[in-house]
N, C-alpha and C positions, 0 to 999 in steps of 0.2 A: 504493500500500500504506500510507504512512503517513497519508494522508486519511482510509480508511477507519479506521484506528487509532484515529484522533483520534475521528472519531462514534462507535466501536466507548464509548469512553471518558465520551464524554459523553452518549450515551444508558445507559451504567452509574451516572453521577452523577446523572442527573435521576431514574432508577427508584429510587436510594437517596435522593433527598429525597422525593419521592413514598411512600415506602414509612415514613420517619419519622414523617411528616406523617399520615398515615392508623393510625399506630401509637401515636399518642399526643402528638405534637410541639405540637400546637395543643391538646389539653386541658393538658400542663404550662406552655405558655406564657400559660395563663391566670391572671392574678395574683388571686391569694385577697385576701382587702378587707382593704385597707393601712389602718393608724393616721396614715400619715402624710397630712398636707395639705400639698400641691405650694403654696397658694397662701397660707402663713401661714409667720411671723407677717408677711412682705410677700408682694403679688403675687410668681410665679414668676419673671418677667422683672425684675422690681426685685431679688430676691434674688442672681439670677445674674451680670448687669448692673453691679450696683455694683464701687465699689472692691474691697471686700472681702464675699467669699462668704458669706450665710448660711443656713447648711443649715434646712430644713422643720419646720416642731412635728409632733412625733410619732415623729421616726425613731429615738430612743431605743427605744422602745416596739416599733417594727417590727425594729429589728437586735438584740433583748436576746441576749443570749447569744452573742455573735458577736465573736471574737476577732481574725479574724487573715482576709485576703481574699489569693484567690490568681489569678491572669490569666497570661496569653502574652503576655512584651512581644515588639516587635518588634526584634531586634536585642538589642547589648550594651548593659547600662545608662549603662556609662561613658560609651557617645555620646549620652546621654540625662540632659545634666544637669538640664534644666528640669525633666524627668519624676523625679526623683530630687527636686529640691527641694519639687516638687507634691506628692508621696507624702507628704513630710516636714511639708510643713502640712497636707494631708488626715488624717495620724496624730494630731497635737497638736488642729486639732478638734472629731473625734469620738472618738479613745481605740484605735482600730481599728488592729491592724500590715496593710501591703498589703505582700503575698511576691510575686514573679514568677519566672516561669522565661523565659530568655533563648532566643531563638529565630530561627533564623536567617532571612532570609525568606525563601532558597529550598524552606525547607520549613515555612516558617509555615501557610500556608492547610490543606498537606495535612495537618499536626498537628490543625489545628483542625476538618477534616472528621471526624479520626478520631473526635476526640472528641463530639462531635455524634452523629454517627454510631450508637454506641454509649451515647449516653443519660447519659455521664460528669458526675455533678454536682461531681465534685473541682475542675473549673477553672470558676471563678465569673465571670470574662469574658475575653476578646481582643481581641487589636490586628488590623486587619486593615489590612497595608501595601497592598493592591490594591483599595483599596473600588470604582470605578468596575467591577471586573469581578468579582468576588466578594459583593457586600451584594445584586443581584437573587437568586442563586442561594441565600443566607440566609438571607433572609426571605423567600423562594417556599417556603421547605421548612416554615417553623416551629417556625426553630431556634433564632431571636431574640427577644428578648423585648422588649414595647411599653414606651416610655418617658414614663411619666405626663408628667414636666416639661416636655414640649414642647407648653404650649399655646399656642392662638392668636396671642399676645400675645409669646411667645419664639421662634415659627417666623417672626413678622415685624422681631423684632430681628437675627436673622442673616441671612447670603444669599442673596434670593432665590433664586438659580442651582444651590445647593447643599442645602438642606433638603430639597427631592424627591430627590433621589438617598438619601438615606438610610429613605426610608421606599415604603410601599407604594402600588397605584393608589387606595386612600380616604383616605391622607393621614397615618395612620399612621406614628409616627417609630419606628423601631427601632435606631437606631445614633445615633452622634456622631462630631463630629471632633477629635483630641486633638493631632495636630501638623498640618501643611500648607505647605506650599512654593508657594508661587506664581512666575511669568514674571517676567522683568525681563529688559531689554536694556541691556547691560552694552557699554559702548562707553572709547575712552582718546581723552582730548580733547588730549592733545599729538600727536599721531598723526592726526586728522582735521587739525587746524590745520595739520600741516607737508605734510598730500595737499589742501590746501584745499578743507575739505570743511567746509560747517555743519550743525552739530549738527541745528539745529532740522528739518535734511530728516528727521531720522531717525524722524518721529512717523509715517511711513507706510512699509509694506514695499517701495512704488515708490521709494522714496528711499533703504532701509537698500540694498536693491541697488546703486543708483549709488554709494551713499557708502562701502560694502563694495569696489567693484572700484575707485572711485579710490584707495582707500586701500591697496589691495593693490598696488595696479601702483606705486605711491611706494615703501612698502614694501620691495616685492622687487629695486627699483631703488640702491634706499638703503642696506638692510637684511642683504636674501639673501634666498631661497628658500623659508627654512624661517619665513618670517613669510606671513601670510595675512588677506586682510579681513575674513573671519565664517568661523566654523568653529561645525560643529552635529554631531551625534550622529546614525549612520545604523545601526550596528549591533546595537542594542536598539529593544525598544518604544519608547522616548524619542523617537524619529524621529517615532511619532505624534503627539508633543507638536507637533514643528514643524507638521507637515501641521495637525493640530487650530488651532493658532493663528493658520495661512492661511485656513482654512474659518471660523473664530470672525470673524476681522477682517473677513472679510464680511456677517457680521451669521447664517450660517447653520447647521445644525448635522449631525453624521455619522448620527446613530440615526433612523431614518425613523420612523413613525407602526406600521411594522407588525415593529418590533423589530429590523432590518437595518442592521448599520454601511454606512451607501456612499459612498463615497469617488467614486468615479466621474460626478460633476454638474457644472454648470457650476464654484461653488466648486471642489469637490473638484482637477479638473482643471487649475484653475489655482494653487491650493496646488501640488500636484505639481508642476507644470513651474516651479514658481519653486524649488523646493528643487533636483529636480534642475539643470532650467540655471545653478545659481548651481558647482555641480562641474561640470559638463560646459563653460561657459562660461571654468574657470579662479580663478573669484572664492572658491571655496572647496576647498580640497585633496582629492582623492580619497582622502586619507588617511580622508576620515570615513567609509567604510565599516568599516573596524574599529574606531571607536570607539564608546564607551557612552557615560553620562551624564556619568562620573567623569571618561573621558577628556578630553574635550573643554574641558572646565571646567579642569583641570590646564594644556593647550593654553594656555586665557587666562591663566590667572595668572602662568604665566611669561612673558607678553610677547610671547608668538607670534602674537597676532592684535588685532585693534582693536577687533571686534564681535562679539556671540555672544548670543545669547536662554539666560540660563540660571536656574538655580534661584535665588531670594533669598536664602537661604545663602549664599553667595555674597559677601554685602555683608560680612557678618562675615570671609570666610575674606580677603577682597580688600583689609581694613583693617588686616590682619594684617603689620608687615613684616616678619614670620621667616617666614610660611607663602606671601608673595606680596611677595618683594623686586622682583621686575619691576616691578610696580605702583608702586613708591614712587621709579620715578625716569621723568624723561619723554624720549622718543623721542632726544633729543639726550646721555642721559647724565645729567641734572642731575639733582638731588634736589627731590623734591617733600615740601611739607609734607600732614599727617596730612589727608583720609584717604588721599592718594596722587593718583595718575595715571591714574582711570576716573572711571565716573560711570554713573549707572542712570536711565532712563526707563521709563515701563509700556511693557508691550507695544505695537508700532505696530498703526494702523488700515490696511487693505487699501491704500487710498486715501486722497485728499485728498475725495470726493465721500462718504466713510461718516461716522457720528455718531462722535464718542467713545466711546460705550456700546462701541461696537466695537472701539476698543484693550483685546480681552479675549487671555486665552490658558490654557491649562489647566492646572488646579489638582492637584498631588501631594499626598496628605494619608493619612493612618494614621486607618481609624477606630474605633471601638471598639463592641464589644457585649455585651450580659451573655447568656448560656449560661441558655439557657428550661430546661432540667435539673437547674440547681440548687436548693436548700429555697428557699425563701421568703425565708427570713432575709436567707438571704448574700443572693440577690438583691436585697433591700431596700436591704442595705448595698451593694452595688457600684450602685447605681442613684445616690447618693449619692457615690461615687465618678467613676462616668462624668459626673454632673452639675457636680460640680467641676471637672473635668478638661475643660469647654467653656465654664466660667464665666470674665467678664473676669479675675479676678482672674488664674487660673490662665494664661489665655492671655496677662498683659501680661510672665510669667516666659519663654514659649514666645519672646517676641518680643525679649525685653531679655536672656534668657541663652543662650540656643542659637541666635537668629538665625530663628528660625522666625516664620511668621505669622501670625497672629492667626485663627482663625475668628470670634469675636465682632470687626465690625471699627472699633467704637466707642471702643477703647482706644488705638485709634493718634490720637486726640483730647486721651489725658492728657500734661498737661504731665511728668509723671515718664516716661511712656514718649516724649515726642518729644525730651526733653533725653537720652536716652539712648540712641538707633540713628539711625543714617541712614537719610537719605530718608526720613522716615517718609513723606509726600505722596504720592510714584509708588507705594512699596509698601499704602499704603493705598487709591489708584486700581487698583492691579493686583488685589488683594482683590476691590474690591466691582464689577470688571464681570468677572471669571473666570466660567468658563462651566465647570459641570461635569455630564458626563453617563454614566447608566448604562449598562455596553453588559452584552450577557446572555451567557448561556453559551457557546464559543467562541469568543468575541474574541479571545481569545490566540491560537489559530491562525489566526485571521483578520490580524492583526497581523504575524506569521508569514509570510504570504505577500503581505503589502504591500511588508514590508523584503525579502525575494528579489527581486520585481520592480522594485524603488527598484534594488538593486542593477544589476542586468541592464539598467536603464534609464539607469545613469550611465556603465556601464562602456562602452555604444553596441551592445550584444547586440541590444537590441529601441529599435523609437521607443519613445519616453516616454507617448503617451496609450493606445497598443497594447497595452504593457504594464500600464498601472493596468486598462485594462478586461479583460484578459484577467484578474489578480489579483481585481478584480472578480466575476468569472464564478466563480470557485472562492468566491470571498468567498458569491456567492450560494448554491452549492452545499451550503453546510454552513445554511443558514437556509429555503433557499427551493421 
């Protein structure tokens, strides 16, 4: 009954892009002839690029009368101080106020359907905290509008891995990226040295294994119980970050050629049985069936485990001694100097037999579009806006105030931004081989029935590959 639900659902969403789309969605998304030039008074990629943003000749002309810009942010602002201080030079700039309404993201996307939907020009763009599984469904409908600034020359500044997800099968960019979180493997080097374990195993998943259960069995010998070698996220979507990051480090990818997540292949299979036999084997707690993203990360900061693949946030929240005193003394008790008792590498490669390219893992990011509904004007002006808000400048505050990552990832090159975060190296390596892919309508309940049978497969309900292929079969049932 609730399968049927879900297509019941998503054959309602696809008739309501379809019926936009046909309604008028692609003649208003057609932009009337802009004063402005993308490529003046520098190339587009040199404007954006630099240190410091400089907006297009002409935009005067194309936003006249245009006061005040309004969008969906994601979330509260307060946790969005970069985004607060980018607002504040994109205002001094151009002269422009940006207003937001604060939105939660469990009900972000369906807000922003509504309005779509309905042809609303009052909200002049949005955030979209799920781009990987909401920007096909988007811009299939023609509800997004095309982004002049993304020429040739700007789509090969940024990541390759990344630019196609935001735009359509002719290449077409309709979105950008305005925050992003990337992989890191987040390890405590007092704590492998007392399980004698080294580091340098840790560049492969064959090795975070070993070096996870030596360090647990120390650990809970030394410790207690309630310490653990790698602790990961099983009860949210987040889960498919780890399996995605099994499958990525073999060089392979989930979305097939004919639009089908499958998990189910040789990678796939062996991502799987390495997550779950790391709980089933004891090396990581059964506990992480009820945790999220939040959870588990909480887990490490308090010292309760050694190893953990988690968000690059992280390195800020980890450097903090009020918010991660665990961290700032090592396994024995003693006090460590700044930045503490961890340490970060990109994500590991399958193997010792794969390229580096393949220490990939996949990318969280919020991205952003401007609403094909609204006048011209504002359009003009949030066009302007969204291109700020992907410019280095913009992105080296994303990285130096709130810990977030860079989409442009040329700025983890300046000296003001390497003098001022850690690691910039690994998190600039994690950057530029992420792998980020579209999945199309339904993934979420595809997802959905990954993490039930993850579950059922840890718990020893079903074997482990029985399981993913039975989930599988359902997975194909909504696509195939």
């Amino acid at each position: 009954m609730r399968t049927k639900a879900l297509l019941v659902a998503l054959v309602f969403l696809v008739v309501l892009s379809m019926a936009a789309w046909a309604e008028g969605g692609q003649e208003a998304g057609a932009a009337a002839e802009s004063p402005i030039d993308w490529n003046a008074p520098q190339m587009a990629v040199d404007r954006i690029t630099g240190e410091e943003w400089i907006p297009p000749e002409g935009w005067e002309e194309a936003t006249e009368g245009v006061e005040e810009l309004f969008y969906f942010n994601s979330g509260a602002m307060r946790h969005d101080p970069a985004t607060q201080e980018n607002i504040n030079i994109f205002e001094e700039k151009t002269g422009i106020t940006v207003t937001w309404a604060e939105v939660s993201s469990e009900i972000l996307f369906q807000k922003t359907l509504n309005v779509l939907v309905s042809k609303d020009p009052s909200v002049h763009g949005m955030s979209l905290d799920s781009g990987p599984y909401q920007f096909e469904q988007v811009i299939g409908a023609g509800w997004a509008e095309q982004l002049p600034y993304w020429t040739d020359e700007v789509k090969a500044a940024y990541p390759d891995a990344m630019v196609p997800a935001l735009s359509d099968d002719e290449g077409n960019v309709y979105a950008t990226v305005d925050t992003m979180r990337s992989y890191l493997l987040f390890y405590r080097p007092s704590w492998l040295e007392a399980a004698g374990v080294d580091p340098e195993s840790l560049t492969t998943w064959q090795g975070v294994r070993e070096a996870a259960e030596q360090a647990g069995e120390w650990a809970q010998e030394n410790m207690g119980q309630d310490f653990h070698g790698i602790v990961f996220p099983a009860k949210s979507y987040n889960l498919m970050h780890m399996l995605q990051s099994g499958i990525y480090s073999q060089g392979d990818r989930v979305i097939e050629s004919d639009g089908t997540p499958v998990y189910d292949d040789a990678a796939g299979r062996n991502s799987w049985e390495y997550w779950v036999n790391l709980v089933r084997d004891g090396i990581a707690p059964e506990d992480v069936l009820g945790w999220t993203w939040n959870d588990y990360q909480e887990v490490y900061a308090r010292g309760k485990a050694a190893i953990m693949l988690g968000f690059s946030t992280y390195v800020n929240r980890s450097a903090d001694p009020e918010l991660s005193p665990a961290l700032h003394e090592d396994v024995m008790g003693n006090s460590v100097d700044a930045p503490g008792d961890w340490a970060v590498i990109a994500p590991p490669k399958w193997d010792a037999s794969q390229p580096e390219a393949n220490r990939a893992g996949f990318i969280d990011f919020d991205g952003f579009m401007i609403n094909t509904f609204a006048d011209e004007r504002h359009k003009a002006a949030m066009m302007l806006f969204s291109e700020f808000r992907m410019s280095a400048q913009a992105m080296a505050n994303e990285v130096v105030i709130e810990g977030n990552e860079s989409f442009y990832p040329g700025v983890y090159d300046w000296d003001k931004v390497q003098n001022e975060i850690l690691f910039p190296e690994p998190r600039a390596q994690s950057v530029s081989t992420t792998v980020m892919e579209t999945f199309p309508p339904g993934a979420i309940q595809a997802n959905d029935m990954i993490i039930e049978f993850f579950a059922r497969s840890v718990q020893g309900d079903m074997d482990p590959l029985e399981a993913l292929s039975e989930a599988q079969e359902q997975i194909n049932g909504i696509y195939r």
